[in-house]
N, C-alpha and C positions, 0 to 999 in steps of 0.2 A: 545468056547461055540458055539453052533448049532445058529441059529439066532433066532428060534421060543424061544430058552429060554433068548433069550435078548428082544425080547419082552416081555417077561412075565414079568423080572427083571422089564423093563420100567414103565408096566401097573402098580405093586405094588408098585413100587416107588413114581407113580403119586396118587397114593389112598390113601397111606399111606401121601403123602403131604397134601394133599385134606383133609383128615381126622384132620389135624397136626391145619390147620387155621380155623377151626368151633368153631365159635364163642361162648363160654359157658354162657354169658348174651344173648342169642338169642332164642325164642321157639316160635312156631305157632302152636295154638291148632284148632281145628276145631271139630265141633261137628251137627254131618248128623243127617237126621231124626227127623228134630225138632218137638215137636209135642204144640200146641198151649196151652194147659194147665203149659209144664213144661217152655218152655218161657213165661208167665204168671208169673210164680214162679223163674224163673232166672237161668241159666247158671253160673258156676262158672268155674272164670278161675284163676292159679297161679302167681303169679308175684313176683321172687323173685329178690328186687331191692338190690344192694352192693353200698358201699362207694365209691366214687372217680368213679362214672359214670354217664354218662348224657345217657338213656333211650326215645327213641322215642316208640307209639304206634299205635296200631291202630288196624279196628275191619271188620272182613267181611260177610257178609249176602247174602245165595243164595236164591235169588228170583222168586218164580215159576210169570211168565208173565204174565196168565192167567187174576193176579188180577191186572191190571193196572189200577186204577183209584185214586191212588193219587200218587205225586213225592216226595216223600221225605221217608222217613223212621224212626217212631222216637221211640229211645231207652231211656232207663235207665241205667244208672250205678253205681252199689252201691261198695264202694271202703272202705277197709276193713284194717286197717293198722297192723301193726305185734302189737302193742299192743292194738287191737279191737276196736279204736275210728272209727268211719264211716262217709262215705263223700255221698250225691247222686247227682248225676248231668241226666240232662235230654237233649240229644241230636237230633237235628231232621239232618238229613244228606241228602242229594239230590242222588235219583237215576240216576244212568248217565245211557245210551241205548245207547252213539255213540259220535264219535273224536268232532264234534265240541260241543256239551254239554260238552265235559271232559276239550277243550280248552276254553272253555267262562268262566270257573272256574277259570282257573290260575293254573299255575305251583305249587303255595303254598297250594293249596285246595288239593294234595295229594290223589287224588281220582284216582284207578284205576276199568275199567272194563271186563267183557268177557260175549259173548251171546254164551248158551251150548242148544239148542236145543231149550225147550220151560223154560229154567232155564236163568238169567243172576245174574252173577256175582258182586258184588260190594264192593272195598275195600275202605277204609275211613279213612284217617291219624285223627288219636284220640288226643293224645298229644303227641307234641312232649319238647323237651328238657326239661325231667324229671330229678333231681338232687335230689340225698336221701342223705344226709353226717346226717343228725341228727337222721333218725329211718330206720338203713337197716336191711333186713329179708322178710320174706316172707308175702306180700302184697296179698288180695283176689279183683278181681274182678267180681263179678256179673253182667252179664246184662240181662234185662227184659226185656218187653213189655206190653202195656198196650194196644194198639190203637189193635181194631177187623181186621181193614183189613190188617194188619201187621202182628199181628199172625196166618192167614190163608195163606199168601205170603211167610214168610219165612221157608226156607226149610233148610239150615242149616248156621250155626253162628259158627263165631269164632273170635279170641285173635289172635293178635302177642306182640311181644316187642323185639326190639335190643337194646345193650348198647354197649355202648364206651368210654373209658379211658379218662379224661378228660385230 
Protein backbone atom coordinates (compact mmCIF):
# COMPACT_ATOMS: atom_id res chain seq x y z
CA UNK A 1 0.00 0.00 0.00
CA UNK A 2 1.11 3.70 -1.23
CA UNK A 3 1.67 5.35 2.32
CA UNK A 4 -0.97 8.27 1.59
CA UNK A 5 -3.55 5.32 1.75
CA UNK A 6 -2.18 4.13 5.16
CA UNK A 7 -2.96 7.27 6.38
CA UNK A 8 -6.07 7.44 5.22
CA UNK A 9 -6.75 3.69 6.67
CA UNK A 10 -5.24 5.44 10.11
CA UNK A 11 -7.50 8.73 9.96
CA UNK A 12 -10.72 6.36 9.73
CA UNK A 13 -9.63 4.01 11.93
CA UNK A 14 -9.23 6.78 14.45
CA UNK A 15 -12.91 8.38 13.74
CA UNK A 16 -14.40 5.38 13.58
CA UNK A 17 -12.85 4.81 17.34
CA UNK A 18 -13.73 8.21 18.21
CA UNK A 19 -17.21 7.64 16.97
CA UNK A 20 -17.19 3.95 18.80
CA UNK A 21 -16.89 5.78 22.76
CA UNK A 22 -19.62 8.67 22.54
CA UNK A 23 -21.29 8.60 25.06
CA UNK A 24 -25.14 7.93 24.40
CA UNK A 25 -26.34 9.43 28.10
CA UNK A 26 -24.54 12.66 27.03
CA UNK A 27 -26.20 15.79 25.00
CA UNK A 28 -25.46 19.75 25.22
CA UNK A 29 -28.07 21.72 23.87
CA UNK A 30 -27.74 25.33 23.47
CA UNK A 31 -30.11 27.79 22.33
CA UNK A 32 -28.59 31.40 20.67
CA UNK A 33 -30.68 34.34 20.35
CA UNK A 34 -32.35 34.53 23.25
CA UNK A 35 -34.90 36.99 23.14
CA UNK A 36 -36.35 38.27 26.82
CA UNK A 37 -39.89 37.49 26.28
CA UNK A 38 -39.43 33.60 25.34
CA UNK A 39 -36.88 33.41 28.39
CA UNK A 40 -39.69 34.90 30.29
CA UNK A 41 -41.73 31.91 29.27
CA UNK A 42 -38.83 29.12 29.52
CA UNK A 43 -36.66 27.19 27.48
CA UNK A 44 -37.24 23.53 27.13
CA UNK A 45 -34.69 21.09 27.35
CA UNK A 46 -34.79 17.02 26.98
CA UNK A 47 -33.46 14.79 29.60
CA UNK A 48 -33.75 11.54 29.01
CA UNK A 49 -32.59 9.68 32.27
CA UNK A 50 -32.11 5.46 32.07
CA UNK A 51 -31.80 3.00 35.03
CA UNK A 52 -28.53 2.02 36.49
CA UNK A 53 -27.04 5.62 36.02
CA UNK A 54 -25.84 8.30 37.97
CA UNK A 55 -26.44 11.71 35.73
CA UNK A 56 -24.39 14.87 36.43
CA UNK A 57 -25.72 18.48 35.15
CA UNK A 58 -25.51 21.60 34.39
CA UNK A 59 -26.68 24.87 32.63
CA UNK A 60 -24.77 27.71 30.59
CA UNK A 61 -25.79 31.43 29.98
CA UNK A 62 -24.02 33.85 27.55
CA UNK A 63 -23.73 37.15 28.90
CA UNK A 64 -23.65 40.30 26.98
CA UNK A 65 -21.16 42.53 29.64
CA UNK A 66 -22.66 45.59 28.86
CA UNK A 67 -25.20 44.86 31.74
CA UNK A 68 -22.92 44.50 34.57
CA UNK A 69 -24.58 45.42 37.44
CA UNK A 70 -25.40 42.76 39.41
CA UNK A 71 -23.23 39.17 40.05
CA UNK A 72 -25.09 36.50 40.16
CA UNK A 73 -27.62 35.32 37.74
CA UNK A 74 -30.94 33.84 38.78
CA UNK A 75 -32.85 31.16 37.11
CA UNK A 76 -35.89 28.93 37.37
CA UNK A 77 -36.25 25.40 36.82
CA UNK A 78 -39.20 23.65 36.25
CA UNK A 79 -38.55 19.81 36.04
CA UNK A 80 -41.13 17.72 34.44
CA UNK A 81 -40.93 13.96 35.10
CA UNK A 82 -42.01 11.24 32.45
CA UNK A 83 -45.19 10.80 34.23
CA UNK A 84 -45.91 14.90 34.35
CA UNK A 85 -45.54 15.40 38.11
CA UNK A 86 -43.45 18.96 38.33
CA UNK A 87 -40.75 20.10 40.62
CA UNK A 88 -39.49 24.14 40.48
CA UNK A 89 -36.55 25.14 41.99
CA UNK A 90 -35.08 28.72 41.87
CA UNK A 91 -31.36 29.05 41.35
CA UNK A 92 -29.06 32.18 41.81
CA UNK A 93 -25.53 31.17 40.45
CA UNK A 94 -22.45 33.66 40.64
CA UNK A 95 -21.07 35.24 37.45
CA UNK A 96 -17.30 34.50 37.33
CA UNK A 97 -15.11 37.33 34.98
CA UNK A 98 -11.66 35.58 36.01
CA UNK A 99 -9.22 32.60 37.73
CA UNK A 100 -9.29 33.93 41.01
CA UNK A 101 -13.30 34.52 41.26
CA UNK A 102 -13.42 30.84 39.74
CA UNK A 103 -10.61 29.83 42.36
CA UNK A 104 -12.37 31.43 45.55
CA UNK A 105 -15.34 29.07 44.65
CA UNK A 106 -13.64 25.90 44.91
CA UNK A 107 -13.03 23.06 42.87
CA UNK A 108 -16.68 21.70 43.87
CA UNK A 109 -18.59 24.94 42.64
CA UNK A 110 -18.09 23.49 39.09
CA UNK A 111 -18.07 26.78 37.52
CA UNK A 112 -16.42 27.29 34.40
CA UNK A 113 -15.89 30.56 32.28
CA UNK A 114 -14.76 32.29 28.72
CA UNK A 115 -14.71 36.26 27.93
CA UNK A 116 -15.59 36.24 23.85
CA UNK A 117 -15.39 39.95 23.04
CA UNK A 118 -18.08 42.00 24.73
CA UNK A 119 -19.99 38.34 25.51
CA UNK A 120 -18.70 36.15 28.59
CA UNK A 121 -19.37 32.88 29.03
CA UNK A 122 -20.58 30.94 32.16
CA UNK A 123 -21.13 27.38 32.90
CA UNK A 124 -22.72 26.11 36.20
CA UNK A 125 -22.66 22.44 37.64
CA UNK A 126 -26.50 22.12 38.27
CA UNK A 127 -26.84 18.69 39.86
CA UNK A 128 -24.84 16.44 40.09
CA UNK A 129 -25.20 12.58 40.97
CA UNK A 130 -28.57 12.18 39.62
CA UNK A 131 -30.00 8.36 40.06
CA UNK A 132 -33.48 7.45 38.36
CA UNK A 133 -33.87 3.43 39.17
CA UNK A 134 -37.74 4.28 39.94
CA UNK A 135 -39.04 6.57 36.96
CA UNK A 136 -36.74 6.37 33.82
CA UNK A 137 -37.86 8.07 30.50
CA UNK A 138 -37.80 11.19 29.28
CA UNK A 139 -37.64 13.99 31.76
CA UNK A 140 -38.45 17.99 30.53
CA UNK A 141 -36.38 20.67 31.78
CA UNK A 142 -37.57 24.18 31.59
CA UNK A 143 -35.65 27.15 32.53
CA UNK A 144 -36.88 30.69 32.98
CA UNK A 145 -36.29 33.95 34.16
CA UNK A 146 -37.90 36.37 35.96
CA UNK A 147 -35.33 39.08 37.24
CA UNK A 148 -35.21 42.39 34.25
CA UNK A 149 -31.71 42.74 34.23
CA UNK A 150 -31.06 39.03 33.51
CA UNK A 151 -33.28 38.94 30.64
CA UNK A 152 -31.71 41.74 28.88
CA UNK A 153 -27.95 40.04 29.55
CA UNK A 154 -28.59 36.86 28.58
CA UNK A 155 -27.88 36.19 25.18
CA UNK A 156 -28.05 32.44 24.79
CA UNK A 157 -28.73 29.52 27.38
CA UNK A 158 -28.36 25.96 27.44
CA UNK A 159 -28.53 22.29 29.09
CA UNK A 160 -26.05 19.65 29.30
CA UNK A 161 -26.18 16.13 31.04
CA UNK A 162 -23.65 13.11 31.26
CA UNK A 163 -24.35 9.69 32.59
CA UNK A 164 -22.43 6.96 33.90
CA UNK A 165 -22.94 3.14 34.60
CA UNK A 166 -23.11 2.91 37.99
Amino acid sequence: MTRRIKYLFCALALCLAAAACDNPFEEFSLRQEVTPEELRAGYSFDFPMDSGMIYNTSVVCRLDDRYWVKEKVDLTFDVITPNFATFTESVSFPVVTNVRQQASLGADANVLFKKRGSNLDNQWGWRRGIECDSLPGRWRVIISCKDATDLERIKAIGFSYKGYRK
